[in-house]
N, C-alpha and C positions, 0 to 999 in steps of 0.2 A: 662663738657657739661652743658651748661644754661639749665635753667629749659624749657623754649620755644622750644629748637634747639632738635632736631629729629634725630637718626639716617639716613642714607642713605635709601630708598627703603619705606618711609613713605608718602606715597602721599598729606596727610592732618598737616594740625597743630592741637596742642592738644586738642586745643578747638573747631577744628572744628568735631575731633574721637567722643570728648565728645559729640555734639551735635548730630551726625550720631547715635551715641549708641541710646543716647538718643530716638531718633526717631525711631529707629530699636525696640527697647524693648518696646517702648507702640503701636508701629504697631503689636506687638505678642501679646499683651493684650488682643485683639479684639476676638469676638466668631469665625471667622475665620480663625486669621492669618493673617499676610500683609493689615492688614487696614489702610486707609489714617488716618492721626492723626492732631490734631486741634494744632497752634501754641500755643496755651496759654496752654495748656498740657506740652510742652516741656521748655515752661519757668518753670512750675509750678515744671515740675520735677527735672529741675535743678538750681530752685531758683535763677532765672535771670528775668529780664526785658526782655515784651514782643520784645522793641526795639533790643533789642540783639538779640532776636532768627528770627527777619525781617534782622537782617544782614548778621546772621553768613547761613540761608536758603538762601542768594543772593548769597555767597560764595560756599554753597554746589550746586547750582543752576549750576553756572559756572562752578564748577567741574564733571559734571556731575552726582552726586549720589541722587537726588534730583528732586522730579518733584513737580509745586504747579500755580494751577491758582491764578490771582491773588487777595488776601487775601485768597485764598480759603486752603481749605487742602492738607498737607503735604505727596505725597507719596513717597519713596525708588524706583529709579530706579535698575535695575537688580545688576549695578555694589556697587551704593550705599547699596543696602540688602548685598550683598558681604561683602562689608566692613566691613556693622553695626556688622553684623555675627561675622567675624572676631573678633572683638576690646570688642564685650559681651563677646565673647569666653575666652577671655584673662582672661579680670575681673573677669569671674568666675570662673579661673582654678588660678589666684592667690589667691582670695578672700578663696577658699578652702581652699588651701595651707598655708596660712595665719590663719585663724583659725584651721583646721581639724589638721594640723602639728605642729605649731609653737601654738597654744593654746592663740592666741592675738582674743579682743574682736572683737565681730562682725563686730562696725561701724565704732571702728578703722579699720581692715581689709577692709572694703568697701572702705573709705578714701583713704587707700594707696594701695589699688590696683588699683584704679582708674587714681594714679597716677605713678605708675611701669606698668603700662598696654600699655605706648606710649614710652617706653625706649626699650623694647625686639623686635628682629626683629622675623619674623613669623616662621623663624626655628626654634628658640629657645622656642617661646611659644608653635608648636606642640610639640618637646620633651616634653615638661615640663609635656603637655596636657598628653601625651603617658603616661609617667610616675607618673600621679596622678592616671591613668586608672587602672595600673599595679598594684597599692600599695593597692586598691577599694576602692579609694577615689572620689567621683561621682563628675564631673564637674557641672554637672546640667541641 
């Protein structure tokens, strides 16, 4: 399988999960939860040009997960928090697993769970989920 190509049942491209995460995870930063969040945050966090994160937000726009006036800020619509949910979930029940078990450094583990995070389909990530819970290994 190319590094691109997705399993079956993956609505997004990888860069578009990354991007949705992205946005999910500094939406929870907020003092309440589900804050709209500024583009140039989401570049910053993933170390991209602002230009990238006005495209790959036209893409999420289209797909529904994404709401944003324009220039304005970034919110998660229902299905996009869904998702963001989702794809953080992943990363960090690998990212555990990856360190707590296998004893690999931390930003290695972030690295590559970032990138094993868009290859499992979401049965496989809740077992996996299941069974970090099981062993008391805290997702986060």
């Amino acid at each position: 399988m190319a590094r691109n190509d997705l399993p079956q049942g993956h609505g997004l491209s990888m860069a578009s999960e990354d991007y949705l995460e992205a946005i999910y995870r500094l939406s929870r930063e907020g003092a309440q939860g589900g804050v709209a969040v500024r583009s140039v945050d989401v570049a910053e966090q993933l170390g991209v040009s602002k230009a990238s994160v006005s495209k790959a937000l036209s893409t999420l726009r289209d797909a529904g997960m994404v709401e944003q006036v324009r220039y304005g800020r970034v919110t998660l619509t229902s299905e996009g928090e869904r998702y963001g949910r989702r794809v953080w979930r992943s990363h960090r029940a690998l990212r555990a697993f990856l360190t707590d078990e296998l004893g690999v450094d931390e930003q290695v583990a972030d690295e590559e769970a970032c990138l094993m995070e868009h290859y499992l389909s979401q049965d496989t990530i809740d077992r996996w989920c299941d069974h970090l819970e099981r062993q008391g290994i805290a997702i986060g």
